[in-house]
N, C-alpha and C positions, 0 to 999 in steps of 0.2 A: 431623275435617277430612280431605278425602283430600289424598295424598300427590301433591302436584304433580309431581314427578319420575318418577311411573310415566306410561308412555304410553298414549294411546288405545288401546284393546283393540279389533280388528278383528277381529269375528266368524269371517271366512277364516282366519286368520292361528293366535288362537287355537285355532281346530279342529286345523289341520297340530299344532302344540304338545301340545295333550294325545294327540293317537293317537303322536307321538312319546316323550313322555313314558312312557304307559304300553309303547308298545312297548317304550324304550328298561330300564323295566324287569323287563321278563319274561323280556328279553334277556339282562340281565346278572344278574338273580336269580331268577328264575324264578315271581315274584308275576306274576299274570295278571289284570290289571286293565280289559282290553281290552274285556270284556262287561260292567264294570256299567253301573248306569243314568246316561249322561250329564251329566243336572242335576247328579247329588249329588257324583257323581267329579270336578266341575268345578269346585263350591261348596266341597271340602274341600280340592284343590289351592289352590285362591287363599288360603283359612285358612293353608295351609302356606307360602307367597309369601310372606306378610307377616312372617310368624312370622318367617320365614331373613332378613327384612329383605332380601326381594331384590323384583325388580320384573318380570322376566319368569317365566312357565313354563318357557321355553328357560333361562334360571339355574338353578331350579329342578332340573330334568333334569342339568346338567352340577354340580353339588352333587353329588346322589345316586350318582351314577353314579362319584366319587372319594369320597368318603365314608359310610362304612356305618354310622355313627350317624345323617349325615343322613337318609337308608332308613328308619331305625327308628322317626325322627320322623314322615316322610311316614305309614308304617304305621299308627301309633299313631293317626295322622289316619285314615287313608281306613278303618280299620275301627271297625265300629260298635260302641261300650262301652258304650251304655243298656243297664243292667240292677240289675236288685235283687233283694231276698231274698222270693220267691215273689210275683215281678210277675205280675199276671191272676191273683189267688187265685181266680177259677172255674175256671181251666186245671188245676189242682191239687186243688182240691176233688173235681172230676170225673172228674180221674186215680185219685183216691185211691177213689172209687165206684166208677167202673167201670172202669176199668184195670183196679185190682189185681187183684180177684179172680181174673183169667185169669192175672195172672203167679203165684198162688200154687199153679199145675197144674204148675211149671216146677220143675225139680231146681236148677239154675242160670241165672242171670239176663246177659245182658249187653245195655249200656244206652248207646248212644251222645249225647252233648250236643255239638251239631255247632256249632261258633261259641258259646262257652262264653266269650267276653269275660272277664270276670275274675273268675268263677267262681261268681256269688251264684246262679246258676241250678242248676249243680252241685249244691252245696251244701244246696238247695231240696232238688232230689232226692234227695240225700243221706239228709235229718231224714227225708223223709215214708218212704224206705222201711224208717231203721230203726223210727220208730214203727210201719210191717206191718208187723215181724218178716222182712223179706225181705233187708234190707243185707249178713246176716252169709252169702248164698248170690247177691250181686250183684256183677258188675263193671262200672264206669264211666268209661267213655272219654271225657273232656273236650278237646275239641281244639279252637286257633283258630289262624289264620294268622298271628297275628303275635305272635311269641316271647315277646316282652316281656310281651305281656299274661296268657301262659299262666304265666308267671315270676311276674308279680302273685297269678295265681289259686292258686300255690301258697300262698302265705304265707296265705290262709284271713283277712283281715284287711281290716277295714274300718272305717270311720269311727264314733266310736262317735255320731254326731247323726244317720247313719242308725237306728237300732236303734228308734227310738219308729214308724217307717215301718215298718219288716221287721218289727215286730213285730204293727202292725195287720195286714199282708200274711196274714201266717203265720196268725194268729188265723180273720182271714177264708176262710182256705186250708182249714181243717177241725183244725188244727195239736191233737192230746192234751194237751201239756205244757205246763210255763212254757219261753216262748222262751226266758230268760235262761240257761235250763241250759246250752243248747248253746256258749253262748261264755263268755268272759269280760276284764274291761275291762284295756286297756293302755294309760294316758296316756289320749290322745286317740283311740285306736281300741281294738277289739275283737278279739281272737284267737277263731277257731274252734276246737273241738274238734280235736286232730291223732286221735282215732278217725276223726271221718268223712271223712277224707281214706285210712284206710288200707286201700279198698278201690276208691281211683279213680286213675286213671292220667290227669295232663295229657301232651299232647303237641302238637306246632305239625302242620297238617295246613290243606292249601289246598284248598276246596270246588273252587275254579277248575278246578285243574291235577291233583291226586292221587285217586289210585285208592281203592275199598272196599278197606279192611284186616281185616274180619272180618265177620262175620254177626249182625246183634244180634235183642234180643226188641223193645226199644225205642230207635226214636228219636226226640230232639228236636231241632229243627230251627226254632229260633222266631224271628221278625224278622229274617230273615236274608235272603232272596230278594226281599225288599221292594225291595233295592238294585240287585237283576243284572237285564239287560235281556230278555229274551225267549230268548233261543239259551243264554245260560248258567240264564235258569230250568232251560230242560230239561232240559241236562248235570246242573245238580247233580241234579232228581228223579230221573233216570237213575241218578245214583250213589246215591241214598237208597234206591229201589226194589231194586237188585240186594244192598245189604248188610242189609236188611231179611229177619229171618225172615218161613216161610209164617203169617199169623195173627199178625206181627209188628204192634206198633202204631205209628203214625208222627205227633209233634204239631207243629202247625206256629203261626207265632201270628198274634193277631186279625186280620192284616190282609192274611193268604195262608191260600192254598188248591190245593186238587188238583184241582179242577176247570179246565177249560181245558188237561191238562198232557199229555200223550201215555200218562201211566200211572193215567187216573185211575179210569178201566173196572177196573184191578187191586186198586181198594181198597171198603170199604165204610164208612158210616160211621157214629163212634163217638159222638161229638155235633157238631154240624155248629156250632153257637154257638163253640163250646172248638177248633175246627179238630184233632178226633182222631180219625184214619183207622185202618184194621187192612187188613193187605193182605190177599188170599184168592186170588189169581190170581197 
């Protein structure tokens, strides 16, 4: 039943609130929320309203803005945590076809997972490259905007009533082994392997706002642009494009693409189903 006590939402009104909002936190922390897609940033603010048990977005905002747990929550809200253990196993099967063989020309590898939510994606990449034989000459940069979750991603741990899912994932993925190698049970979740963590580095890193920090062979970049509105699509391809080696590959997921994008003349592509581009330009 709704809450009688909230008032009519006037379309005007709420608009001033969320550009306020988000301005008011880019301002005081520097998450730049200001370009993604309207609907969703709007849909997950009111989730967070309720949450706080408060009744405006202007509450909302003046929460946040004295309280940096509240911040952490809204985050935890506004960014996106779908993710599992080798979700779209054609994405990986196909990596694992035709990718690899070009990264095993490479002396060293570096591997960026851009928006790496809590890490199963990581992780994903992790297994398939130590089954090539390429992990022990790979480095992996896992980064997502909001702290907490990359704090998640460290602990490698998950639920152990996902693992009958990641495990069909992985199977379907091309996976060598028995999945169960790779972790092992705790209570009610799963510890991963602390090997395959000891060639990946998390880090908090804002598509929005922050600069290419290195040059890699591959990036992933998957369900992530789904969200941002037009201006920050291009910013972030912009930043993917320039930290992307020459003949670098770049994967994006089922439901973005490079085409439409100012860089897209710069790539060619690797299968067009699996959204994997290789730059050449």
């Amino acid at each position: 039943m709704a809450d009688e006590r909230r008032p009519v939402r006037r379309r005007d009104v709420e608009a001033v609130e969320l550009d306020l909002l988000a301005e008011g936190i880019h301002e005081a922390y520097g998450f730049d929320f200001r370009q993604y897609s309207r609907p969703s940033f709007q849909r997950r603010v009111w989730r967070r309203v309720d949450a706080e048990g408060l009744h405006t977005i202007t509450g909302l905002l003046e929460r946040v803005l004295h309280d940096p747990d509240a911040l952490q929550r809204l985050l935890t809200e506004l960014s996106i945590n779908v993710s599992a253990m080798f979700r779209d196993p054609g994405f990986f099967r196909v990596f694992r076809e035709k990718v690899v063989p070009q990264l095993r020309t490479y002396p060293f590898l570096r591997v960026w997972n851009a928006g790496c939510a809590t890490g199963e994606e990581t992780l994903s990449v992790a297994i398939l490259l130590k089954e090539t034989g390429l992990y022990d000459r790979t480095r992996i940069y896992a980064t997502d905007m909001n702290e907490a979750t990359v704090n998640q991603a460290r602990t490698r741990a998950y639920p152990i009533a996902k693992m009958r899912e990641y495990t069909a994932n992985y199977i379907a993925a091309g996976g060598t082994r028995s999945f169960s190698e790779y972790y092992v049970a705790d209570g009610e979740r799963v510890v991963f392997q602390p090997s395959l963590a000891d060639n990946i580095v998390f880090a908090q890193h804002n598509l929005a706002t922050d600069r290419s920090f290195n040059e890699f062979h591959v990036i992933m970049c998957r369900n992530v642009m789904i969200y941002f509105n037009r201006d920050l699509h291009e910013r972030v391809h912009a930043l993917l494009y320039d930290s992307l080696a020459h003949f670098g590959v770049l994967g994006l997921g089922a439901r973005e693409s490079i085409d439409f994008s100012g860089h897209s003349a710069a790539y060619e592509t690797v299968d067009e189903d699996e959204r994997l581009y290789r730059k050449i330009a």
